[in-house]
N, C-alpha and C positions, 0 to 999 in steps of 0.2 A: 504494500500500500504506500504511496506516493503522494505527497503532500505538494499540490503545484500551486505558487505563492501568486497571486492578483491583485495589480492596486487599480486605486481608482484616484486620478489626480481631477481635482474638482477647481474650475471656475466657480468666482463667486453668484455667477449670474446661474448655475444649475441650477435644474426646475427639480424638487424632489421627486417625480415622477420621474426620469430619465432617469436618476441613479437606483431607485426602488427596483423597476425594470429589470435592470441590468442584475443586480446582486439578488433580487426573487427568483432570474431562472436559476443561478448556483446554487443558491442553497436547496433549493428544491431538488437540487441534483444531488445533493448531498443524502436528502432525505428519503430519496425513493431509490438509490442505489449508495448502502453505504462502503463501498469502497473507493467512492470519488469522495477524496478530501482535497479542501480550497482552502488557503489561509487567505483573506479578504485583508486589506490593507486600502482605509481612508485618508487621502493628503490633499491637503490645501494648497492649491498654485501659488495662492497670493492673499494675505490678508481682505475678509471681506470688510465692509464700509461700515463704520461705526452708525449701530444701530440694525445694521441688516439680521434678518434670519439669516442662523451660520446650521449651515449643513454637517454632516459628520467628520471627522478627522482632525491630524494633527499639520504643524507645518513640514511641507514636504521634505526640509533640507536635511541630507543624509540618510533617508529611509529609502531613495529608489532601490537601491541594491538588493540583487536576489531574487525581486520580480519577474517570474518565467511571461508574462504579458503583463501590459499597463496601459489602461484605457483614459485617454484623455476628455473628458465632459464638460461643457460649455452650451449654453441653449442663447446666446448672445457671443457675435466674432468677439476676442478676445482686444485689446487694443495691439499689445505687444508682451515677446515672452523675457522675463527679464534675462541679463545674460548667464547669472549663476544657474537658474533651471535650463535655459536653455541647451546649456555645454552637458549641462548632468545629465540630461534627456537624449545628449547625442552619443553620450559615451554610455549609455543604458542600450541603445542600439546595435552600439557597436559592440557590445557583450553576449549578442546575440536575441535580445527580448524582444518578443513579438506589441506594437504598438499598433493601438486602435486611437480613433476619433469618432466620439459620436456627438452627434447632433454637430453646434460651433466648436464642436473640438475638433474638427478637422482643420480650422486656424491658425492655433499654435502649430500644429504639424508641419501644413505648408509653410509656414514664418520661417521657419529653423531649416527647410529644403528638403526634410524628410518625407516627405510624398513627391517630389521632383520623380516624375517617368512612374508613378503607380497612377491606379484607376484611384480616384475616391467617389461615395456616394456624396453629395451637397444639397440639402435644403432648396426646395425649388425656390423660396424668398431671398436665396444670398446666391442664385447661380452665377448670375451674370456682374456680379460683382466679384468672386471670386474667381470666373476664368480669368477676369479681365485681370484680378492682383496676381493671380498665379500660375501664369501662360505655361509652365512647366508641369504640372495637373494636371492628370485626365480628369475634369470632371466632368461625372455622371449623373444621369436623374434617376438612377436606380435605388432601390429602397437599400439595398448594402452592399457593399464589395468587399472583396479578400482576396488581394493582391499580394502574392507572395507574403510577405510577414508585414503588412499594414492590412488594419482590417477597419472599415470606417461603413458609420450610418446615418441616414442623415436625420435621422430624428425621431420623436413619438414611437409608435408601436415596433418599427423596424429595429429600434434598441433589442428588443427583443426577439425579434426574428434572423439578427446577427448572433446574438447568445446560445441559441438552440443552433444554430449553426455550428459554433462552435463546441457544443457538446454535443451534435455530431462527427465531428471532425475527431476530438478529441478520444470518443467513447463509443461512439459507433450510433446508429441511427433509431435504434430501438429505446435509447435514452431519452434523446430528443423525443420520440412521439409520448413516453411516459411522461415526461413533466414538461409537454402539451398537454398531454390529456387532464393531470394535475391542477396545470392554471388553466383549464376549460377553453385553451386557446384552440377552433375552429380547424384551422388548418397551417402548416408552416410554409410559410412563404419562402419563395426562392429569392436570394441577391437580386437576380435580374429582373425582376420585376417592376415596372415602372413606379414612379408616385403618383398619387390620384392628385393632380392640380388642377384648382378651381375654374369653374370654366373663363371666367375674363380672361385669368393668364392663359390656358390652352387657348383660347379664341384669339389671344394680341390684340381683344379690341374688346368694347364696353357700350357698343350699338346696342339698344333696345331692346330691335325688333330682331336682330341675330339671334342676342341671348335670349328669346321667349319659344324662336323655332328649334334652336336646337336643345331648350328644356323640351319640348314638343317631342323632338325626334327619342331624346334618350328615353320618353316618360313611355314609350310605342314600339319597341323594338320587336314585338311576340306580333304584331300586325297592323305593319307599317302603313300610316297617311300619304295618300298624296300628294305633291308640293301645292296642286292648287287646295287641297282641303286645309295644310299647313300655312299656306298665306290667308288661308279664309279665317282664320283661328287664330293670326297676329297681326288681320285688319289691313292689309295692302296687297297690290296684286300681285300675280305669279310674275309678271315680267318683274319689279320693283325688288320683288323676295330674290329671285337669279341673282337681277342689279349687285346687292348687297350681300349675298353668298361671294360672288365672281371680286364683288371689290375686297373684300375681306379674308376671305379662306382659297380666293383662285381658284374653285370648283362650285361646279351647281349644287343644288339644295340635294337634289337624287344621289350624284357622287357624292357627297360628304354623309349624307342617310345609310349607304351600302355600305362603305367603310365602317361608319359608327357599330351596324351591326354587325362587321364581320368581326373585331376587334372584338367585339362581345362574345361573339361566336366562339374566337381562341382562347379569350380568359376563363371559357365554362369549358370548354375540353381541355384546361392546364388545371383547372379546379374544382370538376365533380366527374364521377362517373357515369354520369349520364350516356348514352348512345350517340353516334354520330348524328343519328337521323334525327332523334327526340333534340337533341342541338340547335341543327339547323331548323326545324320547327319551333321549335322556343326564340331564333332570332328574325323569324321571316320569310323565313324561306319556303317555296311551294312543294320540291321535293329534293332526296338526297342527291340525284344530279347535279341538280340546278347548285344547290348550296356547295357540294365539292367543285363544280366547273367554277361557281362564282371566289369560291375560300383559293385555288391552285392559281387563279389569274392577280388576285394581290398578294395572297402568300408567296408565291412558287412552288407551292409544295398541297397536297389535298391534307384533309382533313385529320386521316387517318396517320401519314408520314408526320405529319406536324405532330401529334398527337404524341406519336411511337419515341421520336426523336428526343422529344422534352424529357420522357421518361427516362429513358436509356440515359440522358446525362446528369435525371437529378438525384444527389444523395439522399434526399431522403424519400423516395420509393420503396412503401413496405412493400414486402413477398402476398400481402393480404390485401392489393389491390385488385377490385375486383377484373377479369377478361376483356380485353373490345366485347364489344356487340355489334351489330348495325353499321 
């Protein structure tokens, strides 16, 4: 039995929820499998502001050492890392220890050059501000990544959909689904998985009557409107609805509708067992033809390949998934 050492270096601005997250799936691992021991380790970056709610730990100086990972926590970009943690942070690296960023703790990270040529996940609120500070970045809009030994997320529940990760990784993938099932967590999401962002920001625009057709379109996906019943129903005509589809999203109301549902289409065959056929009837579709000819001309790939594909490279696929059908 193997005791592997975890800190957690805390900005002041941490939201207790992000570090809860994160230390509930360990322990919990601790509890339903006791042969996984974590020695949990709280440090403080930086003194918080007089007066503030102070989170858990002590001050960081001298305690990195020993940490087999160290996840860096922030829910606000940091302004800057001072230079004494910074050098201690780079020489915790070069010791071999795996460093994480979650939420604006991918910040510090980038400041210091250690994510320089890794993927990081980022906060769809601070994208475009952080490629712009740190052209060296890959940033991603995926809920986590795990780039060689940087493992980063970008916030909220993905905290913990990186965690169960990592005790898959670490433990094998029968752990992770126990304490899923434990915290009554649904289902474990994959890294690559997008972030659900708001529709203004996915639209890049703040039009009215855009945003009323395509709540329209997402609210109909099981038995899709027509554009002119959709302009009748946000009060302007079908020519005017095109107009501002074609100005705004450079596709008509139809294309952007087919998309919406096929996109639909692939996150319900990446995320229930459902049938191919009962699928593409849940997003519109008249039959399995039509939905395979239509899913292989924007995928490149039919339903089923797409489907096979995902599995075959996610770790955590239990053996107690049910067959294709359909």
């Amino acid at each position: 039995m193997t005791t592997q050492r975890i800190g957690f270096l805390l900005w002041p601005s941490t939201k207790a929820l992000t570090l809860a997250l994160a230390e509930e799936v360990l322990r919990v691992a601790q509890k339903v499998h006791p042969e996984v021991v974590y020695e949990l380790l709280f440090l403080q970056a930086e003194p918080a502001p007089e007066g503030a709610w102070r989170l858990p730990g002590e001050a960081w100086v001298g305690r990195l050492e020993g940490c087999q990972k160290l996840f860096l926590l922030a829910d606000e970009p940091p302004q800057a890392v001072g230079a004494a943690l910074g050098s201690a942070l780079k020489q915790l690296v070069r010791s071999g220890c795996v460093v994480g960023g979650l939420s604006a703790g991918v910040y510090p990270l980038a400041q210091l050059g250690l994510l320089d040529g890794y993927r990081a996940a980022v906060h769809w609120r601070w994208q475009d501000d952080f490629a712009e500070r740190f052209p060296k970045v890959i940033a991603t809009s995926h809920l986590f990544d795990w780039d060689r030994d940087r493992l980063t997320a970008c916030g909220g529940m993905s905290v913990l959909d990186l965690l169960l990760a990592v005790l898959a990784r670490d433990h094998g993938a029968e752990l992770a689904g126990a304490v899923s099932e434990e915290l009554v967590v649904e289902r474990i999401r994959e890294g690559g998985e997008r972030q659900r962002i708001p529709l203004q920001n996915r639209l890049g625009s703040s039009h009215p009557k855009l945003t009323q057709a395509v709540l329209l379109m997402e609210a109909n996906i099981e038995e899709p409107l027509t554009t002119d019943e959709i302009a009748q129903h946000v009060c302007v005509s079908r020519r005017q609805l095109e107009r501002i589809f074609k100005q705004y999203l450079n596709r008509v109301p139809s294309q952007y509708y087919l998309e919406l549902r096929l996109n639909k289409a692939r996150q319900m065959l990446m995320q229930t067992s459902k049938s191919i056929i009962q699928i593409g009837l849940s997003c519109g579709f008249s039959s399995g033809p039509h939905f395979s000819s239509a899913y292989r001309n924007f995928f490149g790939a039919t339903p089923r390949e797409d489907r096979n594909q995902r599995r075959s490279n996610s770790p955590f696929e239990l053996s107690s998934a049910p067959a294709e059908r359909g």
